[in-house]
C-alpha positions as CSV (number, residue, x, y, z in Angstrom):
1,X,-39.5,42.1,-4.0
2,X,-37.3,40.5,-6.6
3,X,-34.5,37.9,-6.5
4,X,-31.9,41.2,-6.8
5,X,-33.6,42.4,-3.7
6,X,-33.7,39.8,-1.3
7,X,-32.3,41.2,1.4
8,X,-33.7,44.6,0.5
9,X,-30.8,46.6,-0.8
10,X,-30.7,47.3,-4.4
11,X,-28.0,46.2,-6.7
12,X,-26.6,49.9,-6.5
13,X,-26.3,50.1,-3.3
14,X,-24.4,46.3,-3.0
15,X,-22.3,47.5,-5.4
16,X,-21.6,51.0,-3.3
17,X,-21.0,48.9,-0.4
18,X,-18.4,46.9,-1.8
19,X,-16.9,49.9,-3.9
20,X,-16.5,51.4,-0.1
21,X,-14.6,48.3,1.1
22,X,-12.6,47.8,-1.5
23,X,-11.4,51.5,-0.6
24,X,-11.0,51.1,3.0
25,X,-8.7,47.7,1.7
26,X,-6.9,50.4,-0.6
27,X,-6.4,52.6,2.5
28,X,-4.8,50.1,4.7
29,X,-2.2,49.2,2.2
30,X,-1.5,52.6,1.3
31,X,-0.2,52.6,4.9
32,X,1.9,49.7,5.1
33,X,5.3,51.3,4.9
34,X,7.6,49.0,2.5
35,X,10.6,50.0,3.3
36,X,10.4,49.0,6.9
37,X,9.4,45.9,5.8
38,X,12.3,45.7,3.8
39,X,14.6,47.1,6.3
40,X,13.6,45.0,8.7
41,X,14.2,41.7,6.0
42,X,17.9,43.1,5.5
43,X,18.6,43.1,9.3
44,X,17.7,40.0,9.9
45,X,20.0,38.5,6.8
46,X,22.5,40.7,7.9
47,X,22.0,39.5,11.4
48,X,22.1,35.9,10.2
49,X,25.1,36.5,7.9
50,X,27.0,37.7,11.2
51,X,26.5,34.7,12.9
52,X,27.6,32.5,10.1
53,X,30.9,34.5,9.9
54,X,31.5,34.0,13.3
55,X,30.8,30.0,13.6
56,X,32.9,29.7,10.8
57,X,35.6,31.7,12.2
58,X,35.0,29.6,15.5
59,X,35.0,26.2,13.7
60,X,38.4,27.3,12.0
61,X,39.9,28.9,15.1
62,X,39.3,25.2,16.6
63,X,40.4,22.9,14.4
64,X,37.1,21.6,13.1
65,X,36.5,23.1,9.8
66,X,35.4,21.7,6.7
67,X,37.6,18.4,6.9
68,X,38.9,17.1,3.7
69,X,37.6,12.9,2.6
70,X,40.9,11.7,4.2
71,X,41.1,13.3,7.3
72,X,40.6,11.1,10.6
73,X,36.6,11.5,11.6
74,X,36.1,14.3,14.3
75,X,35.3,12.0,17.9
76,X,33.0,14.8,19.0
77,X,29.8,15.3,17.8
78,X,28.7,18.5,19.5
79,X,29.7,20.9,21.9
80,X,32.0,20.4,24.9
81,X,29.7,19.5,27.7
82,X,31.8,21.6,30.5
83,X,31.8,24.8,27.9
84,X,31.0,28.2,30.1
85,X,28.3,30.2,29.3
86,X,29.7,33.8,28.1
87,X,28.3,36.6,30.8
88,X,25.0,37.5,27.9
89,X,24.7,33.8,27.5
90,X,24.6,33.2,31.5
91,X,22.3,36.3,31.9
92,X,19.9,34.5,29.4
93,X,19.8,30.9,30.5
94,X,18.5,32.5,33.8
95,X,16.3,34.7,32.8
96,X,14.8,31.7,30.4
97,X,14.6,29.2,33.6
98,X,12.6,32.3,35.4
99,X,10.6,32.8,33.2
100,X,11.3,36.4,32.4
101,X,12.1,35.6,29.0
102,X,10.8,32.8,26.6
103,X,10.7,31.1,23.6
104,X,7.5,31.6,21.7
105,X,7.0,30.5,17.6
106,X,10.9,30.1,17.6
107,X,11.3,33.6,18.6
108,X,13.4,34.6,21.9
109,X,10.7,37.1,24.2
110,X,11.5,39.3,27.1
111,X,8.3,39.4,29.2
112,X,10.1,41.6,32.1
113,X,13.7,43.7,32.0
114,X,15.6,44.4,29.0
115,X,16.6,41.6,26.3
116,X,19.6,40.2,24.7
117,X,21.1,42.6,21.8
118,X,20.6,40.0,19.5
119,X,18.2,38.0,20.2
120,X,18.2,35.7,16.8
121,X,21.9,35.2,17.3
122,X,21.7,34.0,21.1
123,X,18.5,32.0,20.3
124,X,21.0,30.2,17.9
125,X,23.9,30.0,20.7
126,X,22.0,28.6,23.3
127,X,20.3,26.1,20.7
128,X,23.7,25.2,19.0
129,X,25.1,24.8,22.6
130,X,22.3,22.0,23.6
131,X,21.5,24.3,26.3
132,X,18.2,25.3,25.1
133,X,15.4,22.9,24.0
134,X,13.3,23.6,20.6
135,X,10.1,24.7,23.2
136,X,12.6,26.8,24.8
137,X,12.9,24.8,28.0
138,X,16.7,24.6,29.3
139,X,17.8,20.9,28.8
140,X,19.9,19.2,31.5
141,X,23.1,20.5,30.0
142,X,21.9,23.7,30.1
143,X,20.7,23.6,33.9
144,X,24.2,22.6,34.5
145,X,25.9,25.7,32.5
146,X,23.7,27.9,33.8
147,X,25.2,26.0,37.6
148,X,28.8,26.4,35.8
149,X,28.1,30.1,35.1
150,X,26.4,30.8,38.3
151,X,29.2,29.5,40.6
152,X,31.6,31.5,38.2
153,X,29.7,34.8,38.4
């Protein structure tokens, strides 16, 4: 047996057998549908452009938009620590201290029921409100909004 044959398949049939995968590889990709993919990418910047729009119409509905160098600094640094949870932002903050949903790789998941409608955007609300921690656990201001909300409701 030579070198070329040391595991006792010939050269052409090495070759065939990586001709073959190379064609399965082929295959695969030929099913990847691209323009899922690339729907999928123009949600989510839509999605993201959406929520933009609407902090920036909130900041400017507020008071506290872009502030010009002479302007008095703002004495807040976050948001209002008494704010109410909207209904979909109550109905999350539970269902994240149950356990139903979580947040897993920086993604909102629903293990049980039926999830937010936008699940980026209230991922971002619930962060941006210091009610949700980066490992998705509800911080103590978001125990207490979720108390707020619950008393409400």
């Amino acid at each position: 047996m030579s070198d070329d044959e040391a595991d006792g398949r010939s050269f052409e049939d090495v070759a065939r057998a990586l001709a073959d995968e190379v064609n399965r590889a082929v295959e695969r990709l030929s099913r990847i549908d691209l323009d899922d993919i690339a729907r999928a990418a123009n949600e989510e910047a839509e999605s993201a452009l959406r929520w933009i729009e609407d902090l920036a119409r909130s900041l400017t509905q507020t008071g506290d938009a872009a502030m010009r160098p002479d302007d008095a600094p703002v004495q807040h640094a976050g948001p209002h620590p008494l704010a109410m949870p909207t209904a979909e932002q109550g109905v999350a903050l539970a269902a994240l201290e149950s356990g139903r949903w979580r947040i897993e790789s920086g993604t909102l998941t629903v293990h049980d029921g039926p999830g937010p409608s936008d699940p980026l955007g209230m991922l971002r609300a619930l962060r941006v409100s210091d009610w949700v921690a980066a490992d998705g656990a509800l911080t103590l201001t978001g125990r207490k909004a979720l108390a707020r909300w619950l008393e409400r409701a």
